[in-house]
Phi, psi and omega in degrees: 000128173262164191219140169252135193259137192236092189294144191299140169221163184298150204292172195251144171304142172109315198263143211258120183275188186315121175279143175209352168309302183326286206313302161337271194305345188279326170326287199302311157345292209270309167317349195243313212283321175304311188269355159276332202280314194279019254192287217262326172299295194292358190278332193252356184260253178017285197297300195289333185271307159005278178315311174302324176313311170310323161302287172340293185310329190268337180272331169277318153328291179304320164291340180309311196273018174254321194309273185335311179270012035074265151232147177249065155208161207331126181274148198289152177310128175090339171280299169251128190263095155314132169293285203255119192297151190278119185266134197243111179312147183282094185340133154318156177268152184282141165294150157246127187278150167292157171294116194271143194298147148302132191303138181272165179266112176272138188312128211252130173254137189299157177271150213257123201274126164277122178328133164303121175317138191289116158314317179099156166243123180300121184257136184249193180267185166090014188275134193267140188240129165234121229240154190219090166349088179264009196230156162268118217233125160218148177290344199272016177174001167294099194266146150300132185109334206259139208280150136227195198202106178261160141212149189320147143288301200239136185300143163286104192266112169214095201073200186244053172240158177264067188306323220232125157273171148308142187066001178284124200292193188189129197256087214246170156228144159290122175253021165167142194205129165227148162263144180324135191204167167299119159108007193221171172220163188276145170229189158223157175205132168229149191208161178240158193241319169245162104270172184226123186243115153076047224009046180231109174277124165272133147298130205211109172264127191216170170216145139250185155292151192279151190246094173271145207250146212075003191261161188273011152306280166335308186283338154336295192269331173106047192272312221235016186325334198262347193256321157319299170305324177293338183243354173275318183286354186274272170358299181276353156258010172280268187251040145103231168260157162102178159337278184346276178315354172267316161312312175304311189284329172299337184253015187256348196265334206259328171293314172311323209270315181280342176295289212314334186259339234228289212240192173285043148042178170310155168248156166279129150219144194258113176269172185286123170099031138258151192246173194223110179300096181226152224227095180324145189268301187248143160301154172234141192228131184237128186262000000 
């Protein structure tokens, strides 16, 4: 079978081509209903990611403000968009202290040497003190208790220091005094309580023996002086000078010592410059 093929010409007046509109428009149908379909996909693919962001955005939100409350503190650049921006308080201002002056340099003065402390010298006891009598003392108005007053004779040697010189005043008390009565004999008992050395007084306890009238103590210090004296002018108008007179003072000593149990007797009294031997009780120590 042959088929004649007929070039195309131009078309002749009258004659109708071919309908192809139906086809065309069912094309464009369809072609509009896809781009209506991917239209309506990308709108609703939008709209779902929209949403998600949003969740998102609400959910980091809602984790910021638990983070902050949480910790409090300044959240990193870029993480959270503060509404009101963070105001950074201004530094005190610092004070400035002046420069406290340098001290001057004083002059080192040599050191000043002090004498070494007088240790002192100890007088110890049982040491003999010997006082030279300034008051007039009698038994015949002398009470316990009532002060008297002295000064060494002979300075106190201890070694080869002097605590106490000659002339150092010497402070007393009468611890005991009677007076001459019938049938009794008088005494005194005196003890010293201070010296004063270099016008600095020490307490110093020192005694003697009590001073009895009629005794050969008494007659001794020159208490009873006078019934001596009476028997010595007896003596020397007996046998003259000499020997006499000494037998006279021995029978002038011994009549007084018997006038003292017989009659009121003698009184003791200690005149101003007699002297008395008194004997420390305790050491002492003198600076």
């Amino acid at each position: 079978m042959t088929t004649t093929m007929e070039a195309p010409g131009p078309r002749r007046r009258g004659m109708t081509a071919p309908a192809r509109m139906p086809a065309d428009n069912e094309g464009a149908t369809t072609m509009r209903k896809t781009l209506i379909l991917i239209c309506g996909i990308l709108a609703a693919t939008a709209l779902l990611a929209g949403c998600g962001a949003k969740k998102d955005d609400q959910a980091a939100a809602t984790a910021s403000d638990s983070l902050l409350a949480s910790n409090p503190q300044e959240p990193a650049a870029g993480s959270i968009t503060p509404q009101t921006p963070a105001q950074t308080p201004e530094p005190a201002p610092v004070p400035t202290q002046a420069p406290a002056p340098k001290p001057k340099p004083t002059a080192s003065k040599p050191a000043v040497r002090r004498p070494a402390a007088n240790p002192g010298v100890t007088v110890p006891g049982g040491t003999p003190i010997k006082v030279t009598m300034d008051a007039n003392i009698t038994s015949e108005t002398a009470q316990t208790g009532d002060t008297w007053t002295g000064v060494v004779k002979e300075p106190v040697v201890i070694g080869t220091a002097a605590p106490i010189p000659a002339g150092s005043v010497v402070r007393g008390v009468i611890t005991g005094s009677l007076a001459a009565e019938r049938g009794n004999r008088a005494f005194l008992a005196l003890e010293v309580t201070s010296v004063t050395v270099d016008g600095k007084e020490h307490s110093l306890s020192a005694s003697t023996d009590s001073i009895i009238a009629g005794s050969p103590r008494a007659r001794n210090v020159g208490a009873i002086a006078g019934g001596a004296a009476a028997g010595a002018l007896l003596g020397k108008a007996i046998g003259g000078g000499g020997k006499g007179a000494l037998i006279g003072g021995l029978l002038g000593g011994a009549a007084a010592t018997g006038a003292v149990a017989k009659t009121k007797g003698y009184q003791v009294v200690l005149k101003p410059g007699t002297e008395l031997t008194f004997t420390v009780n305790n050491p002492v120590v003198m600076k």
